[in-house]
C-alpha positions in Angstrom: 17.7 22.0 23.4 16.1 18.9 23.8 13.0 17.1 24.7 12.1 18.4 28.3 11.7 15.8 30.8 10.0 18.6 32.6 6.2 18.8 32.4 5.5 20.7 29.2 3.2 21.4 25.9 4.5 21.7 23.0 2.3 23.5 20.5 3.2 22.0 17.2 2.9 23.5 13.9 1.7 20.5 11.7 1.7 21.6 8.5 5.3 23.2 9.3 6.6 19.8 10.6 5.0 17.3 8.6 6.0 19.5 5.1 9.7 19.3 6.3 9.5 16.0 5.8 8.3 15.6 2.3 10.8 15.7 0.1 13.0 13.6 2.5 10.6 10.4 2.1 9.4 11.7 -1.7 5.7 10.2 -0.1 2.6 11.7 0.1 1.4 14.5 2.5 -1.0 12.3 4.2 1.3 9.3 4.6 3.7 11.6 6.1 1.3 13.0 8.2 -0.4 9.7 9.5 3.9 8.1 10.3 4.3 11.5 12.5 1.4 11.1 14.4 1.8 7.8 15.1 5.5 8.3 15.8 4.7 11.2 18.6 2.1 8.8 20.0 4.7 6.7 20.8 6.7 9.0 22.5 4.0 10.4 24.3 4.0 6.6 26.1 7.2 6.6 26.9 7.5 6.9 30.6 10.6 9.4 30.0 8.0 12.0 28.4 4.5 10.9 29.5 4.4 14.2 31.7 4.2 16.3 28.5 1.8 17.0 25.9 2.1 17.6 22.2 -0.6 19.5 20.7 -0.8 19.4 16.6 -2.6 22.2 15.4 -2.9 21.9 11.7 -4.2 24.4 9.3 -7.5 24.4 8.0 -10.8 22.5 8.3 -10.8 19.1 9.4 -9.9 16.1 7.3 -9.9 12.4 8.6 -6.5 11.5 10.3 -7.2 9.1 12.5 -8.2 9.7 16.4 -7.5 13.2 17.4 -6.4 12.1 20.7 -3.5 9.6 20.9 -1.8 9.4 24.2 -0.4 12.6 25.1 -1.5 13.5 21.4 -4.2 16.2 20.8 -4.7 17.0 17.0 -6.3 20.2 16.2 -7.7 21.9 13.1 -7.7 25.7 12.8 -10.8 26.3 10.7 -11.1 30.0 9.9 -7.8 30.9 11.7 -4.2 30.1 10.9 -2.1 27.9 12.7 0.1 30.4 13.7 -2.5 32.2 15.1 -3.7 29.2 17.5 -0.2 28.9 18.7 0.7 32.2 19.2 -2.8 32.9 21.4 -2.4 29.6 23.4 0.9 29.8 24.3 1.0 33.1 25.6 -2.3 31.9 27.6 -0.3 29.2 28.8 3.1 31.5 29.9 0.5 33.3 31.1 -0.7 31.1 33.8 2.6 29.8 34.6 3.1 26.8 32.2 5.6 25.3 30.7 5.2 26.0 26.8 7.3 25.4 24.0 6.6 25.8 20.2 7.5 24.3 17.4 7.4 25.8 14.2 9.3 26.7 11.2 7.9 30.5 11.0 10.7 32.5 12.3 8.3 35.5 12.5 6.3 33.6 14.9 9.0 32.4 17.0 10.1 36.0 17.5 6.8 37.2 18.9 6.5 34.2 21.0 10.0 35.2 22.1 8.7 38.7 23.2 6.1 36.9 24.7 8.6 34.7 26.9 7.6 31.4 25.4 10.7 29.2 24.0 10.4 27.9 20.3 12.1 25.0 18.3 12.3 24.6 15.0 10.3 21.6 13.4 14.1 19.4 12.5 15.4 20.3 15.7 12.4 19.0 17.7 12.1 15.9 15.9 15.7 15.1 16.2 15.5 15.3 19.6 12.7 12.9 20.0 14.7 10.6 17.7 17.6 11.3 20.0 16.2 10.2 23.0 14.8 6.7 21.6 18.3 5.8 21.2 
């Protein structure tokens, strides 16, 4: 699967996706976190995927990352609740009313519920690749 060029929101783990990544780049969480961002921004421009949104839920309180809207970008912080909470009550909200919803998260126990629930999932390498894919 990749990138929809149908309207969609992806709910994106952001711990899940931007931890993937460390050990790649052997840099820091935050510098990881900031390139990603920044990088999904981007392709939230593009006119090929403007019509969707990316939402970044991130565990835990806030912490300064920059804007928390960037484009097509929304950046969330769980507070009390886990990310994989978040993700699994808003997209079956959003299958619920007839949207088009895809997660993306490395918890395969969440991606099975959200499969009961009807919603599609991605893992966090798989999505990203398919961003990258479609740059080219």
């Amino acid at each position: 699967m990749y990138t929809s060029t149908k309207p969609t929101i992806y709910l994106i783990d952001g711990l899940n996706i931007v931890r993937s990544f460390l050990y790649e780049f052997a840099r820091s969480e935050e510098e990881v976190t900031t390139d990603f961002l920044d990088f999904l921004e981007e392709v939230s421009l593009d006119e090929r995927y403007q019509m969707n949104t990316y939402e970044v839920i991130f565990d835990g309180s806030f912490r300064p990352i920059g804007p928390l809207y960037r484009g097509g970008v929304h950046i969330t912080f769980t507070e009390g609740d886990s990310a994989d909470q978040i993700i699994c009550e808003r997209a079956g909200f959003l299958a619920q009313t007839g949207q088009r919803v895809i997660a993306v998260t490395d918890d395969r126990q969440l991606q099975q519920t959200l499969k009961e629930l009807g919603v599609k999932s991605l893992f966090c390498r798989k999505f990203y690749n398919s961003l990258k894919l479609a740059e080219k």
